[in-house]
DRENZATI-636412 format. One line per field, with one value per atom (N, C-alpha, C, O, CB): residue in one letter; atom name; x negated, y negated, z negated. Coordinates in steps of 0.001 Angstrom, whole numbers. Glycine has a CB too. Example, Ala and Ser with C-alpha at 12.3 -4.5 7.8 and 13.67 -1.06 7.14 Angstrom:
resn [A/A/A/A/A/S/S/S/S/S] $
name [N/CA/C/O/CB/N/CA/C/O/CB] $
xx [-13190/-12300/-13200/-14236/-11308/-12850/-13670/-12900/-13409/-14084] $
yy [5690/4500/3300/3319/4473/2250/1060/-30/-1138/598] $
zz [-7800/-7800/-7800/-8465/-9046/-7080/-7140/-7870/-8039/-5725] $
//
This chain:
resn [X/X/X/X/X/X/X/X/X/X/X/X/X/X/X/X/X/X/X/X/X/X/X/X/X/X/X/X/X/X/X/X/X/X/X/X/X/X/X/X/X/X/X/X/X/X/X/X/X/X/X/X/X/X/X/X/X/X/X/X/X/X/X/X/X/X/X/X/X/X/X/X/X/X/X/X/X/X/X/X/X/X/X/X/X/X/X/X/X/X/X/X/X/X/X/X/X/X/X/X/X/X/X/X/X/X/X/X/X/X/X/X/X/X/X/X/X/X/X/X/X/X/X/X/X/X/X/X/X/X/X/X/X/X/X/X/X/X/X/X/X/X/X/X/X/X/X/X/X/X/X/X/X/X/X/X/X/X/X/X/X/X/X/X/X/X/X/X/X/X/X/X/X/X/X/X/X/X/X/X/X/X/X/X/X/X/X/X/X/X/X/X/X/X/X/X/X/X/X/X/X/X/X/X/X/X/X/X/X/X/X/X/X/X/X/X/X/X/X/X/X/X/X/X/X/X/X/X/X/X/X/X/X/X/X/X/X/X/X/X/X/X/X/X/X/X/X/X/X/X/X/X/X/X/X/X/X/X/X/X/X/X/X/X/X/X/X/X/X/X/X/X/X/X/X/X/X/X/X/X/X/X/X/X/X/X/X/X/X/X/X/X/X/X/X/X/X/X/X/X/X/X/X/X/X/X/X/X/X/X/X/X/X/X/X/X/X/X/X/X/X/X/X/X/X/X/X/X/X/X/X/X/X/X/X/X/X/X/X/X/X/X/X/X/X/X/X/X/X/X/X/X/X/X/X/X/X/X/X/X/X/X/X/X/X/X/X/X/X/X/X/X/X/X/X/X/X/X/X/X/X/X/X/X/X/X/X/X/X/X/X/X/X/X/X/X/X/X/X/X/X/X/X/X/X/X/X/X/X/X/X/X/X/X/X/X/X/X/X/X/X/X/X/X/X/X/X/X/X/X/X/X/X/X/X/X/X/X/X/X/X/X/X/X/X/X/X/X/X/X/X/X/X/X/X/X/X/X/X/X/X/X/X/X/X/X/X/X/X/X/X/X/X/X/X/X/X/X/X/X/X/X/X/X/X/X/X/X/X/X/X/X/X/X/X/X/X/X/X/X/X/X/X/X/X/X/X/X/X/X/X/X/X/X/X/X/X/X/X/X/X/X/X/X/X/X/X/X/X/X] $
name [N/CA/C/O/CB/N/CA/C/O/CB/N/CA/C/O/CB/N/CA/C/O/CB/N/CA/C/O/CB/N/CA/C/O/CB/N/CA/C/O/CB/N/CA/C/O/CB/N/CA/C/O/CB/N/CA/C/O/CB/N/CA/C/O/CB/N/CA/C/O/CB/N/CA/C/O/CB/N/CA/C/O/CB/N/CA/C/O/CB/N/CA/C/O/CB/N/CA/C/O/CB/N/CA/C/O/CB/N/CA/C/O/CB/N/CA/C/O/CB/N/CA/C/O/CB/N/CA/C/O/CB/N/CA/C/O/CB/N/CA/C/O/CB/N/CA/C/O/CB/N/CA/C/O/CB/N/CA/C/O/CB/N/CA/C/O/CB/N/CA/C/O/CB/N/CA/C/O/CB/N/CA/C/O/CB/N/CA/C/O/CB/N/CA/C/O/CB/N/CA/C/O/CB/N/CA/C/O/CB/N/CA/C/O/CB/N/CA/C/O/CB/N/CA/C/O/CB/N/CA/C/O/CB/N/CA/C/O/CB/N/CA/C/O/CB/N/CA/C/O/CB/N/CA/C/O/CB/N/CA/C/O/CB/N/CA/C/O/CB/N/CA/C/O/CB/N/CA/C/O/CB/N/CA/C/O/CB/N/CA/C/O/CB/N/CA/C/O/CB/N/CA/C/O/CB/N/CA/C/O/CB/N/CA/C/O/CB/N/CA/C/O/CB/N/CA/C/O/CB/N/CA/C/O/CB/N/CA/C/O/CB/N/CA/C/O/CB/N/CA/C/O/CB/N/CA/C/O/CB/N/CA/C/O/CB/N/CA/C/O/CB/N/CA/C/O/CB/N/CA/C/O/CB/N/CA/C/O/CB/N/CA/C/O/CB/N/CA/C/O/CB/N/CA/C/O/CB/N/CA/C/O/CB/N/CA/C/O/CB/N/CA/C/O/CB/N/CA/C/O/CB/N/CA/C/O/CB/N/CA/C/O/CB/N/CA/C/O/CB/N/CA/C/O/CB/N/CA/C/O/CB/N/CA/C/O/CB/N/CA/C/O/CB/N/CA/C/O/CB/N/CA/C/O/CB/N/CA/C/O/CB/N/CA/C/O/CB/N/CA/C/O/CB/N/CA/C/O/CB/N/CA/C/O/CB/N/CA/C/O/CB/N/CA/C/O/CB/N/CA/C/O/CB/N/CA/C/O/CB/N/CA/C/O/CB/N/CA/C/O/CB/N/CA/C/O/CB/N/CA/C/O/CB/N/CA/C/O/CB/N/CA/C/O/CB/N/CA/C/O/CB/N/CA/C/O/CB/N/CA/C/O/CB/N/CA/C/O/CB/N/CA/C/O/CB/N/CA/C/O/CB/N/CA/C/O/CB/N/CA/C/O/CB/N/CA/C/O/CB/N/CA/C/O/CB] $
xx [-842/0/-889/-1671/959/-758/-1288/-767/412/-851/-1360/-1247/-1339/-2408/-2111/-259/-281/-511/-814/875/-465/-890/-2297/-2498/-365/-3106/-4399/-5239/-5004/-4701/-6056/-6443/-8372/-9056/-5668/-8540/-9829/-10471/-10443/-10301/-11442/-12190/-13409/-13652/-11956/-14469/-15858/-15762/-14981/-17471/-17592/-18253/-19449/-19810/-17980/-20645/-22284/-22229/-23398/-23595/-21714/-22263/-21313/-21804/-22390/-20101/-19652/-18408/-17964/-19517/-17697/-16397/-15568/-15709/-16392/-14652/-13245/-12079/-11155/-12497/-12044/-10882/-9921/-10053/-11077/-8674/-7355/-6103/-5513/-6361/-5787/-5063/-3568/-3581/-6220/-2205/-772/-322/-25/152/-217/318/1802/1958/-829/2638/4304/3776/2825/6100/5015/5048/4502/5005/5369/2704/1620/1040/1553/175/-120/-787/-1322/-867/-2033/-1868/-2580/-4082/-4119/-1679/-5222/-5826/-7063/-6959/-6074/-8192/-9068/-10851/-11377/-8480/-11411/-12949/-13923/-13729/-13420/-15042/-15892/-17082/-17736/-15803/-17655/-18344/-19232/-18744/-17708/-21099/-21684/-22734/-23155/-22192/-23006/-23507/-24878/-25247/-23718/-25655/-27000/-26998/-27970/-27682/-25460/-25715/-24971/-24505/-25543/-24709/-24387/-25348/-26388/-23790/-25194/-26248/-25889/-26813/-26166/-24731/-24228/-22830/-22271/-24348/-22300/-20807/-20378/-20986/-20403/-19323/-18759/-17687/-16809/-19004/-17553/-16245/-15629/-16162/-15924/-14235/-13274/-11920/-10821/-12739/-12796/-11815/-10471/-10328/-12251/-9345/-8108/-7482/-8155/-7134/-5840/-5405/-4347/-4269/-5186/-3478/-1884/-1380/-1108/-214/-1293/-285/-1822/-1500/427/-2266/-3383/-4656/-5157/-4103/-4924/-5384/-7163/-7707/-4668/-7624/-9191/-9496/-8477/-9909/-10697/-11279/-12391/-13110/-11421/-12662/-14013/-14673/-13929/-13938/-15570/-15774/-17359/-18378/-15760/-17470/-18437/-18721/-18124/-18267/-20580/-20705/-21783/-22323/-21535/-21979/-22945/-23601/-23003/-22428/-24742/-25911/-24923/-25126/-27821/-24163/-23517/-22568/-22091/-22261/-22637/-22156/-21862/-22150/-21049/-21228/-21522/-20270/-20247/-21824/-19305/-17979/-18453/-19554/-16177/-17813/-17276/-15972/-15032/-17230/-15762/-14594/-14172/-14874/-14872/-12731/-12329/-11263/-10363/-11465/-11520/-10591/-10678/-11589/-10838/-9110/-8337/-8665/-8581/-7117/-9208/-9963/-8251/-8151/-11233/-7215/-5884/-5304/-4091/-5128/-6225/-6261/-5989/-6338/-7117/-5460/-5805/-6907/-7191/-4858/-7982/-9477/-10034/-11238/-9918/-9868/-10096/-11150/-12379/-8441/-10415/-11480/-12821/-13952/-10769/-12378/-13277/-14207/-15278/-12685/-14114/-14777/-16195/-17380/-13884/-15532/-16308/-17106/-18272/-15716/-16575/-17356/-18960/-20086/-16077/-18705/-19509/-19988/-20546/-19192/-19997/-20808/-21746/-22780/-20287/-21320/-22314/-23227/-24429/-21780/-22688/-23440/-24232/-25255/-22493/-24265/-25407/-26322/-27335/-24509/-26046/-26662/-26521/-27383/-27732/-25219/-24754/-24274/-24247/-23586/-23600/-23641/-23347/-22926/-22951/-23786/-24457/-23062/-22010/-25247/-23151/-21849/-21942/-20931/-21493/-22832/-22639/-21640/-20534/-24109/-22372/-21610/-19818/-18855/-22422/-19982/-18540/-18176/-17332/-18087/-18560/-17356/-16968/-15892/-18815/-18236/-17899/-16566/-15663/-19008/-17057/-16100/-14705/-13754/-16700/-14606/-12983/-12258/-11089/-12809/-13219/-12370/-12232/-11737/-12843/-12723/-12366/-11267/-10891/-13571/-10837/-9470/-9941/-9410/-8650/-11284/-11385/-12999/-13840/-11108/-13430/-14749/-15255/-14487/-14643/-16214/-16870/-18268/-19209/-16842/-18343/-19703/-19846/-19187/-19579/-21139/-22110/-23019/-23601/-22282/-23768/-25035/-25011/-24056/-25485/-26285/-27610/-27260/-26245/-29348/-27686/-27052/-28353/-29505/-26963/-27677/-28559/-30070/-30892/-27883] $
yy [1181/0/-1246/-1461/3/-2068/-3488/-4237/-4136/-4300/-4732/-6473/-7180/-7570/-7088/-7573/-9049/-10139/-11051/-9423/-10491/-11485/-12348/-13561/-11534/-11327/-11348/-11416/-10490/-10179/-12297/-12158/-12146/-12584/-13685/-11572/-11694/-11586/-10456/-11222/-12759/-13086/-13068/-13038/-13819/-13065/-14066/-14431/-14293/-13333/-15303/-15288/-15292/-14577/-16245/-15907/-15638/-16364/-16749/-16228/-16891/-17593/-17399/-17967/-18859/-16674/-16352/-15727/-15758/-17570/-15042/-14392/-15488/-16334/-13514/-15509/-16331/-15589/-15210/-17050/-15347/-15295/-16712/-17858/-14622/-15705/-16920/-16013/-15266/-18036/-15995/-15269/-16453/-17613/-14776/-15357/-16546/-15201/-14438/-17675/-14759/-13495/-14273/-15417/-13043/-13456/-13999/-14193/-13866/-12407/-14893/-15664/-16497/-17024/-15293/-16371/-17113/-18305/-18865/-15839/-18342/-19546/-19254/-18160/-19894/-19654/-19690/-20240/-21317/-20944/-19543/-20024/-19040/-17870/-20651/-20135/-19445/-19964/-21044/-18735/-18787/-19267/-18625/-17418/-18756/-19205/-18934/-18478/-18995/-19236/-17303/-16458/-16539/-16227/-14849/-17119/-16972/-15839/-15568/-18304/-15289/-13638/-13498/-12432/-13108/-14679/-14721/-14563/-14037/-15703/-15130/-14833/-13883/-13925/-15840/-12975/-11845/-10909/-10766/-11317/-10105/-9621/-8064/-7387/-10226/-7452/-6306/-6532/-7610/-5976/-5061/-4715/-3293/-2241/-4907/-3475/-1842/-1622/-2284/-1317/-150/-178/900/1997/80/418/808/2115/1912/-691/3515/3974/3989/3881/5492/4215/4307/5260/5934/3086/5736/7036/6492/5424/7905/7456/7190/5753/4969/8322/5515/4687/2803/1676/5512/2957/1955/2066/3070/2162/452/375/396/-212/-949/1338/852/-362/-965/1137/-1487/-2355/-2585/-1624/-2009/-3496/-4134/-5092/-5908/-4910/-5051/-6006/-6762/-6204/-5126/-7770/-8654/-9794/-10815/-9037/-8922/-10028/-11134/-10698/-9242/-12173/-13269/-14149/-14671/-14010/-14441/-15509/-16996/-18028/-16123/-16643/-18232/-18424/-19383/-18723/-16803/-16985/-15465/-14567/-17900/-14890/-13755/-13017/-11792/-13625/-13778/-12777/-12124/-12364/-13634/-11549/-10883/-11151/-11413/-9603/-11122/-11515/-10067/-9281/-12621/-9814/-8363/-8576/-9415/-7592/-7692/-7688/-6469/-5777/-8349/-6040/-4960/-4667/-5510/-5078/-3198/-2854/-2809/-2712/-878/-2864/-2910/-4191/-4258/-2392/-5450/-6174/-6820/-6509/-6145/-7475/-7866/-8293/-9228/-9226/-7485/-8065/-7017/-7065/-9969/-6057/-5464/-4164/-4219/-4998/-3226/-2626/-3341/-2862/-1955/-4497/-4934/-5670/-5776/-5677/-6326/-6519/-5337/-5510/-6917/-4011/-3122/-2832/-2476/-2183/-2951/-2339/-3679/-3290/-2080/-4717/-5352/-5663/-6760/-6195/-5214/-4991/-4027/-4029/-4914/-3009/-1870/-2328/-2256/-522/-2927/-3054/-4274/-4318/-3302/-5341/-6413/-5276/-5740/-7750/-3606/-3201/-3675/-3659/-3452/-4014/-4972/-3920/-4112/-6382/-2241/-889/-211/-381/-512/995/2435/2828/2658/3896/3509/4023/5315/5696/4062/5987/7566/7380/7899/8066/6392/5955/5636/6034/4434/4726/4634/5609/5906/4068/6605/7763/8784/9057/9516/8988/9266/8784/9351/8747/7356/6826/6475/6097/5656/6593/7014/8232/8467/6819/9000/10313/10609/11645/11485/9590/9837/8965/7846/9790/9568/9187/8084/7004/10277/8650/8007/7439/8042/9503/6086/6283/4440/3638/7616/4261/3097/3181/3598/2023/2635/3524/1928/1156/5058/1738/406/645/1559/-913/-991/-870/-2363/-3073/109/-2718/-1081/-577/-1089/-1133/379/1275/784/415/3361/942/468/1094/723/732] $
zz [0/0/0/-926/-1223/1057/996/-269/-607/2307/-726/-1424/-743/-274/-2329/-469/404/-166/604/1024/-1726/-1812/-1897/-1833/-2415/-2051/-2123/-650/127/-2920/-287/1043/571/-354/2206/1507/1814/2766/3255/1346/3578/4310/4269/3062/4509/4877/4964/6321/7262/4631/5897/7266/7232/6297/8074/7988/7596/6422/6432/8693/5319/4852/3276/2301/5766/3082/1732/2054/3202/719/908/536/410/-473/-751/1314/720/46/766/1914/-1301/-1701/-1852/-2280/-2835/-1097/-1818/-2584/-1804/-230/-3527/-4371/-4788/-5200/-5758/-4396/-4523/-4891/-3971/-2962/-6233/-7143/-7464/-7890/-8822/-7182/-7274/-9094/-9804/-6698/-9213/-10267/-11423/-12416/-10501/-10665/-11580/-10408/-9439/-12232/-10979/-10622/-9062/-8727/-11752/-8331/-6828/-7350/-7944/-5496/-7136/-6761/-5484/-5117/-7931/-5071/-4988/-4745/-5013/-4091/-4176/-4590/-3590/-3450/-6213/-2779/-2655/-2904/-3810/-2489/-2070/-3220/-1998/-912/-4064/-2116/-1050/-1491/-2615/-502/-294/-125/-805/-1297/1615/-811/-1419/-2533/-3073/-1286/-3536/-4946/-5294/-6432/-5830/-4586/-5094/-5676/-5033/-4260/-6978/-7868/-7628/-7176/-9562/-7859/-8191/-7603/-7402/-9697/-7326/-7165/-7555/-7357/-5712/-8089/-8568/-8616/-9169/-9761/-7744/-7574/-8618/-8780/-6082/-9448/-10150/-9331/-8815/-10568/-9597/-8684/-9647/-10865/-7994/-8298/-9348/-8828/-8049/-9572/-9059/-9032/-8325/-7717/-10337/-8506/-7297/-7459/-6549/-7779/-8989/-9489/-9197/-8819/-11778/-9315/-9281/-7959/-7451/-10793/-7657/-6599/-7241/-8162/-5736/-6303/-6338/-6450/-6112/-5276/-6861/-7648/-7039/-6765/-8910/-6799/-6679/-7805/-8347/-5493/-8052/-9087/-8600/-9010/-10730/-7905/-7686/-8502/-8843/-6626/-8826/-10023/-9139/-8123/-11795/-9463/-8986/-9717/-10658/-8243/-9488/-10532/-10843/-11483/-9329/-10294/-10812/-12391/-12999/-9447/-12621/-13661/-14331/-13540/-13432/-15931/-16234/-15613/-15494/-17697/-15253/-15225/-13848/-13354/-15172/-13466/-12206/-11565/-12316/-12426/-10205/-9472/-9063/-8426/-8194/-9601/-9348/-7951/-7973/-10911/-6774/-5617/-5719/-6172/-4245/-5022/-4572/-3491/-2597/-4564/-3196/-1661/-1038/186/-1489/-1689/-1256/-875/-677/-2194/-726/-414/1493/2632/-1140/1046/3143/3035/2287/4227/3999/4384/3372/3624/4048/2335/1202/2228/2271/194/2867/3592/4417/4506/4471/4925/5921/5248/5846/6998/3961/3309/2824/3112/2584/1930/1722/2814/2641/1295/4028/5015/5256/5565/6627/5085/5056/3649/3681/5768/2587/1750/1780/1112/924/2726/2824/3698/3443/3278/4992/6264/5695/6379/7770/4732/3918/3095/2571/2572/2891/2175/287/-591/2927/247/-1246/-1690/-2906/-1301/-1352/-1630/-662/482/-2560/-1638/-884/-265/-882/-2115/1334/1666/1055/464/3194/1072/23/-984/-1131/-968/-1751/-3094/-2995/-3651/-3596/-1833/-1540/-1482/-2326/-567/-534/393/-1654/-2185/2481/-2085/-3553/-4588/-5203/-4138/-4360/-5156/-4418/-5101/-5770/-3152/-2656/-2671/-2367/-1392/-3104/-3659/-4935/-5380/-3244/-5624/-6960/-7902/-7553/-7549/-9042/-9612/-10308/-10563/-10543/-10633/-12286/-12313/-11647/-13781/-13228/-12737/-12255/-11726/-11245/-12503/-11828/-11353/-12028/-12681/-9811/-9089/-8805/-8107/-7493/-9753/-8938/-8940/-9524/-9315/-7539/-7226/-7092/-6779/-6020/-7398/-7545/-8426/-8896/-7875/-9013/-10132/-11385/-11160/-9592/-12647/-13636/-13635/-14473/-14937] $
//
């Protein structure tokens, strides 16, 4: 199932999230590719969508997107193809229920 409300883009130069979740706030944020540190993905099960969690030097949190996202696959796919994670790791962590697979790995 898509989330439509959640979009995600890039281009050479950063991640555009824009997030309009029915009944809360809208916002969103640019995330450029150089400061990206780590990413890990949150597998999930029937009822819950797999997770991304991109962390960056700009600060300690992490920005969590839904690979169920619009742009959510095409994104992953270009996290792998920047080499930002392992596709092994992926194809792993899409078959699994349960579990968080990042890289680089500690």
């Amino acid at each position: 199932m898509t989330i439509t409300w959640f979009h995600v883009s890039y281009d050479a130069d950063v991640i555009h999230l824009s997030v309009r979740p029915p009944r809360q706030d809208s916002w969103s944020v640019d995330l450029p590719w150089p400061s990206i540190v780590k990413v890990c993905w949150r597998a999930g099960d029937a009822d819950t969508s797999h997770g991304l969690y991109v962390f960056t030097d700009l600060g300690p949190d992490s920005v969590a997107i839904p690979t169920d996202a619009i742009g959510g696959p095409e994104l992953l796919a270009e996290l792998i193809r920047r080499d930002l994670f392992d596709e092994a790791l992926a194809s792993r962590a899409a078959k699994s229920t349960i579990g968080l697979f990042c890289w680089p790995p500690d």
